[in-house]
PLY file of the C-alpha trace (Angstrom):
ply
format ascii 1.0
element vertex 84
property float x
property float y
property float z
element edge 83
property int vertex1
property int vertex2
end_header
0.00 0.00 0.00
1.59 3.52 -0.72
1.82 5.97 1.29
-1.04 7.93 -0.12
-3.63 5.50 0.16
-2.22 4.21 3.59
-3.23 8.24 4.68
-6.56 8.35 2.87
-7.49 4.70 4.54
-6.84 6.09 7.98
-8.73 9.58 7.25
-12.21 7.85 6.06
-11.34 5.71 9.22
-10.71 2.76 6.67
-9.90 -0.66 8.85
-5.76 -0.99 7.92
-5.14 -4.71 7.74
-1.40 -6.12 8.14
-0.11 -7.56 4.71
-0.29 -11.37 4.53
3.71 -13.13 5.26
5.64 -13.72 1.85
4.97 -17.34 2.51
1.40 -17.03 2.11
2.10 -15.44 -1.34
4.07 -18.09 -2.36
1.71 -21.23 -0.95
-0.92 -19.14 -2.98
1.03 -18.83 -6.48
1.84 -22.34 -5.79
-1.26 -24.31 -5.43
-2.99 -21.84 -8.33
-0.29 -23.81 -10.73
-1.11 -26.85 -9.27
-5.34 -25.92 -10.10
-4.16 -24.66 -13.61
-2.21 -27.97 -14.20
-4.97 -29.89 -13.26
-7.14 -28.23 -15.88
-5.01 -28.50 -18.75
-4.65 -32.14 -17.89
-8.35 -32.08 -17.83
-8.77 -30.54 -21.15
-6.58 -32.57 -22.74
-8.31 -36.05 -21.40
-11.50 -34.36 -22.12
-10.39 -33.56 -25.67
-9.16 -37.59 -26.40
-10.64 -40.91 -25.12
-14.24 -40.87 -23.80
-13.67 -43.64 -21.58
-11.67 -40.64 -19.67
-13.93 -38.83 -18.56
-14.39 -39.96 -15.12
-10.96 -38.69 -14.41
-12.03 -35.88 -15.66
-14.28 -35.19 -12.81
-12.09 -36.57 -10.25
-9.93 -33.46 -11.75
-12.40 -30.94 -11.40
-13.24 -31.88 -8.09
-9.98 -31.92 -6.93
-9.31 -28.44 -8.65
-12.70 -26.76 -6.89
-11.23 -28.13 -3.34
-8.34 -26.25 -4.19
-9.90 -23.25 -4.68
-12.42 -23.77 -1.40
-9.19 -24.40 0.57
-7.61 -20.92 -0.83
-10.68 -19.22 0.10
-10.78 -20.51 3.47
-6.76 -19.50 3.66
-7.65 -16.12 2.85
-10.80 -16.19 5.26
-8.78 -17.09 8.10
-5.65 -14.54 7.23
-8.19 -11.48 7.06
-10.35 -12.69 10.51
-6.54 -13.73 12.51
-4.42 -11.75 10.85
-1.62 -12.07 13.49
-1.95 -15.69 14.16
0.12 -15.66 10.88
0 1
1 2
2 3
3 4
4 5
5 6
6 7
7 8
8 9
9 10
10 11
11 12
12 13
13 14
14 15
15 16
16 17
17 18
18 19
19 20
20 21
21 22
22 23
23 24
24 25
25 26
26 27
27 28
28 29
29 30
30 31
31 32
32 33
33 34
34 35
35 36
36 37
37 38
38 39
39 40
40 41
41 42
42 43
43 44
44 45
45 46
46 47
47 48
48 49
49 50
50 51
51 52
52 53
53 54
54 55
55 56
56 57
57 58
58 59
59 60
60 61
61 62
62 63
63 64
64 65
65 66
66 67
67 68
68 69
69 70
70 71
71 72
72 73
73 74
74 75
75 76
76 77
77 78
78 79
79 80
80 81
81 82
82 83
């Protein structure tokens, strides 16, 4: 956050949250590739044998729990921020 916006946050009485560790960054970055993997693998066993397609969802699945967990990272950094 720059400076500027840092002093217009705390004038309209903006709550000023602590930026998340560089370790949460990098767990982040990190499972997204592992999601976008996961759906290019999909997309290509969608794209060749039908008798693949129940991987397919197994994929999916597995790329949507990703995404919950994330969300529920994020959930827990913004309500505990200094439990980090």
């Amino acid at each position: 956050m720059t400076k500027n916006a840092f002093i217009c946050n705390a004038l309209r009485e903006v709550e000023i949250k602590e930026a998340p560790p560089y370790e949460f960054d990098v767990f982040n970055l990190d499972i997204r590739r592992i999601g976008n993997n996961l759906n290019q693998i999909a997309r290509k066993l969608n794209a060749n044998d039908p008798e693949e397609r129940p991987a397919i969802k197994e994929i999916h699945q597995v790329v949507s729990e990703i995404y919950d967990v994330l969300g529920k990272l994020l959930d827990e950094y913004n309500t505990h921020p200094k439990q980090w």
